[in-house]
C-alpha positions in Angstrom: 0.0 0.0 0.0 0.9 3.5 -1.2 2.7 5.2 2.6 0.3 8.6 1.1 -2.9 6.5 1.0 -2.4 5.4 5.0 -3.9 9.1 6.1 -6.8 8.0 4.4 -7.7 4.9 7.0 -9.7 6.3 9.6 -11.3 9.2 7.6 -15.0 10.3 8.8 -17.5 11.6 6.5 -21.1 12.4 8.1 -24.3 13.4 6.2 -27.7 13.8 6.7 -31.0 13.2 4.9 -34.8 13.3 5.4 -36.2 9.8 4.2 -38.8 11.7 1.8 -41.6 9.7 -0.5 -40.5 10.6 -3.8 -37.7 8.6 -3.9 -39.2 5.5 -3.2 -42.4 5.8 -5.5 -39.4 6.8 -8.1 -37.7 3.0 -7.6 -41.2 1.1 -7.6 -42.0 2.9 -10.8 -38.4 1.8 -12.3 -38.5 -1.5 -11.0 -42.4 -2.0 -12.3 -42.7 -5.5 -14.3 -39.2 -6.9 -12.3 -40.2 -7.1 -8.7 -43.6 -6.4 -6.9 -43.0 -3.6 -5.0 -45.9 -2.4 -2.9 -46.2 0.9 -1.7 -45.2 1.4 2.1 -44.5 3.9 4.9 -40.9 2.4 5.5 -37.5 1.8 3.1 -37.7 -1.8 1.7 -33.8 -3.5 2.3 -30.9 -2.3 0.3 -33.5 0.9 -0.9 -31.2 3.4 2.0 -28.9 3.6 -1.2 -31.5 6.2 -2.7 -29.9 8.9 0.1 -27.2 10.3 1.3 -26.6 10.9 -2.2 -22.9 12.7 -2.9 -23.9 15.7 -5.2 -20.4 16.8 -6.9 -19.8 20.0 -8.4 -19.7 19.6 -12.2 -16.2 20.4 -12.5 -15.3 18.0 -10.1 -16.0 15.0 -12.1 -13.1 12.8 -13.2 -13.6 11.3 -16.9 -15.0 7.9 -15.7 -17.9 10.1 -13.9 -17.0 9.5 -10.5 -16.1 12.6 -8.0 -12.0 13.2 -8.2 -10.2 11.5 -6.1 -8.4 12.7 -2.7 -11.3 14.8 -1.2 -12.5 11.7 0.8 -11.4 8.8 -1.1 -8.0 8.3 -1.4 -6.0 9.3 -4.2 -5.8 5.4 -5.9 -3.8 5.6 -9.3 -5.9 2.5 -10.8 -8.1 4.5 -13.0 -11.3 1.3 -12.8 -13.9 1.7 -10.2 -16.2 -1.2 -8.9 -18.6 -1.5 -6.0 -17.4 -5.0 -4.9 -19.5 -6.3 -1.9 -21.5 -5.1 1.0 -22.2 -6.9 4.6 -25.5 -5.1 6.4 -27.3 -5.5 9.2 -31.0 -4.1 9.2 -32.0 -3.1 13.0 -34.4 -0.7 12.5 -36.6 0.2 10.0 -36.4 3.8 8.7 -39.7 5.3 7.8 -40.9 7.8 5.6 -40.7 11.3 7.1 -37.8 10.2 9.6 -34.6 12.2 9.3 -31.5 10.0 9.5 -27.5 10.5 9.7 -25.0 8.4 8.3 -21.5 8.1 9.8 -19.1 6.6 7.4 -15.2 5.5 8.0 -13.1 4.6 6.0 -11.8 1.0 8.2 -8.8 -0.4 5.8 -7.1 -0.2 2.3 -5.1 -3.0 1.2 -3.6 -3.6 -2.3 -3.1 -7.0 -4.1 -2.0 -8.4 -7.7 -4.8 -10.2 -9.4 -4.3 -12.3 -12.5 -5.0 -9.0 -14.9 -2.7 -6.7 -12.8 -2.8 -4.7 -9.4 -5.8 -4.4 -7.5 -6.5 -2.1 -4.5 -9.6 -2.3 -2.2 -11.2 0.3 0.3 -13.4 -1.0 3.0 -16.1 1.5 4.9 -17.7 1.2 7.6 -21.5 3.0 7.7 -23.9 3.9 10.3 -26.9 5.0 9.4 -29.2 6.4 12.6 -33.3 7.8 12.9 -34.6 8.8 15.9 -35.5 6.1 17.3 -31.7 4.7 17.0 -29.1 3.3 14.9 -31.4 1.7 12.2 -28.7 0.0 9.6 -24.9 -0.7 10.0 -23.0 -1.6 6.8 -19.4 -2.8 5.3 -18.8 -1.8 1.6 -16.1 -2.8 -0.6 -14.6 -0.8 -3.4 -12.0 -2.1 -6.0 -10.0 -0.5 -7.5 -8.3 -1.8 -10.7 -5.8 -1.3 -13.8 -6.6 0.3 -17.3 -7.7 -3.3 -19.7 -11.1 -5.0 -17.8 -9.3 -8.7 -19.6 -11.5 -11.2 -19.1 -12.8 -12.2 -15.6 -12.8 -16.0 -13.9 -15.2 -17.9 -14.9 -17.3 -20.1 -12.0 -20.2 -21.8 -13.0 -23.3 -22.4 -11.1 -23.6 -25.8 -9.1 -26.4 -24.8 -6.8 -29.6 -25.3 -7.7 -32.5 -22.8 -7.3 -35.6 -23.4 -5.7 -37.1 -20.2 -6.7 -35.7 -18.0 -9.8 -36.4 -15.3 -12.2 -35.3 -14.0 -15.4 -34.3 -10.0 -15.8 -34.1 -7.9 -19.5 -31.1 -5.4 -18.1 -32.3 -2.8 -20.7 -30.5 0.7 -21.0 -33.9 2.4 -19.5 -33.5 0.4 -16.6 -29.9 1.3 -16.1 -30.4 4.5 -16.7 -32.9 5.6 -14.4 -31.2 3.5 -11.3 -28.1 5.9 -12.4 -30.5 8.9 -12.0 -31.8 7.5 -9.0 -29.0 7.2 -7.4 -26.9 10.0 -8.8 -24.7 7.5 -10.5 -22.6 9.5 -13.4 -19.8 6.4 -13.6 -20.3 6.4 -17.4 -20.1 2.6 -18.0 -23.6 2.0 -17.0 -24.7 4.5 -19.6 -22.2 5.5 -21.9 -21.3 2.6 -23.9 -18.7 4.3 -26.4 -17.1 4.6 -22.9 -17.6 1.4 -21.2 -16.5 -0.3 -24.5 -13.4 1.3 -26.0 -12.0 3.1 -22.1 -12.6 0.3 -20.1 -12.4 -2.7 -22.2 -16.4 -4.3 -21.8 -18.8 -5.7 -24.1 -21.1 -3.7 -23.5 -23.2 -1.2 -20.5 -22.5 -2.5 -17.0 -25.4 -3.5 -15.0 -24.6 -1.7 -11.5 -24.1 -3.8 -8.9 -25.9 -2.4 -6.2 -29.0 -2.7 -8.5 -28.6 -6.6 -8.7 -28.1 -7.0 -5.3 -31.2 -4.6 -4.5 -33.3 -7.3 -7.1 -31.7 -10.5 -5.2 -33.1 -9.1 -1.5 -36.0 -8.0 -3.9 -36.6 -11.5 -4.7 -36.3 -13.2 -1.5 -39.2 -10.8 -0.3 -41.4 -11.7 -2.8 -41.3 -15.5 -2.2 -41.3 -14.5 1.5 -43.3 -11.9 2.5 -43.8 -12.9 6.3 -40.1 -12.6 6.8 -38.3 -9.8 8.5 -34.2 -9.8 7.0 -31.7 -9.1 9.4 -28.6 -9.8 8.3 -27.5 -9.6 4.1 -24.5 -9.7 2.2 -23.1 -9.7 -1.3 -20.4 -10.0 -2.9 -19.7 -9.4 -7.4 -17.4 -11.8 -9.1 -18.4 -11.1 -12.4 -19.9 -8.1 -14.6 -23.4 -8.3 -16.3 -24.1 -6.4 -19.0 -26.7 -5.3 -20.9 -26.1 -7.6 -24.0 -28.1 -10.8 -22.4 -30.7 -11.2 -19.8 -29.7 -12.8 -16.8 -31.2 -15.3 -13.5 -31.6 -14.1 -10.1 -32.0 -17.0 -8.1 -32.3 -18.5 -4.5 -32.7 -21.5 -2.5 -35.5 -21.7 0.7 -34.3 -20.9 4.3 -32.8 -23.5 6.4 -33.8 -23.8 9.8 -31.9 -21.1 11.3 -33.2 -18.7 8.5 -30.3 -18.6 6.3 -30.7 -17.7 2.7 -28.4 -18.5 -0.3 -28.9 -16.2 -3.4 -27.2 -15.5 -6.3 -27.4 -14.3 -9.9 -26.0 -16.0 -13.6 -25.6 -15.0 -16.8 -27.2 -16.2 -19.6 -23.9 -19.0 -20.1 -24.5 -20.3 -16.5 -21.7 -18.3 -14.9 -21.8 -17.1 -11.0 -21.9 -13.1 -11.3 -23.1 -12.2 -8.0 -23.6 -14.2 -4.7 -25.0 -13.5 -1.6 -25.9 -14.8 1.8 -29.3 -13.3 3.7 -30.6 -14.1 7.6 -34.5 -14.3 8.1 -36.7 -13.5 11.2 -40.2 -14.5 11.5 -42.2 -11.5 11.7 -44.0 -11.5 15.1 -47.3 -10.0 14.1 
């Protein structure tokens, strides 16, 4: 690791939000025909990402869309950007109306050489807090990585899916989950850019978005259960060329939850792990 990045590691950021409607009603419309999403007083799982939205000054974007480097996240050299994985807890619900802080820190950076070249990943830790307490506590993962995307290991599925469901990844959708989320990283929309910068076949389906349609999924086939604990991790881009599977097996007895999304050749692109809780009412 780079001596200048290790100032970085321990880094605060705080921000504020008020959990309004429109947001919300926003992602049901864009997710309309993919997942049944009724209408609620409180943020479905994984829908948080909708605020705390960063809101960069034009002139501070770097080419690839994302905010420059070195304001808050350290100044990495490897010009690709990736959310990698997530590990949350859910402890209390937000609701509409509720105003809500998040405390974020950056916890570790730690560089490694990959088959296609050097890889460096930044790990924060998030708080988010309502009122009534602290309501979500997460881990993210960011990876950073060189120039050429090459391509990435393949690992096929072996699990099989007890309940499943076939997505269309057209540009509209990734488009409005960009605008959603104030998402400018050009190689979900952009595809002169995603192809001939980054190296990929085509627009990059964003991974928070499939792993907001896996947690998406397990609440459809089981509505009476309250998720506590979720977490994902990408091993493999989707794109918008071919649809792809988002699948997952029943809960075991102690409520765990396998999930996990293939591409249309049967390759593992996302996987994740989910705790249920009976709901008590």
């Amino acid at each position: 690791m780079s001596t200048s990045w290790q100032q970085w590691i321990g880094r605060k950021q705080l921000a504020s939000d008020c959990i309004s409607k429109s947001p919300l009603l926003a992602m049901r419309s864009t997710l309309e025909g993919i997942l049944g999403c009724p209408e609620e007083q409180t943020v479905p799982p994984l829908w948080h990402w909708l605020y705390f939205l960063d809101k960069p000054p034009q002139t501070q974007l770097a080419q690839d869309g994302h905010e420059k480097r070195g304001k808050y996240m350290p100044p990495i050299t490897l010009p690709r950007r990736m959310w990698a994985a997530s590990q949350l807890q859910f402890l209390l619900p937000l609701k509409v109306d509720d105003l809500v802080t998040r405390e974020s820190v950056i916890n570790s950076i730690e560089t490694k050489q990959g088959k296609s070249g050097a890889l460096a990943f930044v790990t924060i830790d998030h708080k988010i807090s309502a009122e009534s307490g602290l309501a979500i506590i997460e881990k993210q993962t960011i990876v950073y990585r060189g120039q050429a995307a090459g391509k990435p290991a393949r690992k096929k599925v072996t699990e099989k899916a007890d309940f499943e469901k076939t997505v269309n990844p057209t540009i509209l959708l990734l488009f409005r989950y960009s605008a959603l989320t104030f998402n400018a990283h050009r190689i979900h929309y952009d595809r002169e850019y995603a192809c001939n910068e980054e190296g990929y076949p085509g627009l990059v389906v964003h991974g928070p978005l499939l792993a907001t349609l896996l947690i998406g999924a397990l609440q459809e086939n089981y509505p009476e259960g309250i998720i506590k604990n979720f977490e994902f991790r990408a091993l493999k881009p989707v794109f918008d060329l071919t649809p792809f599977t988002i699948c997952g097996q029943n809960p075991d007895q102690e409520g765990h939850v396998k999930l996990w999304i293939s591409d249309n050749e049967g390759d593992l692109c996302m996987q994740a792990t989910a705790v249920l809780k009976k709901s008590e009412n």
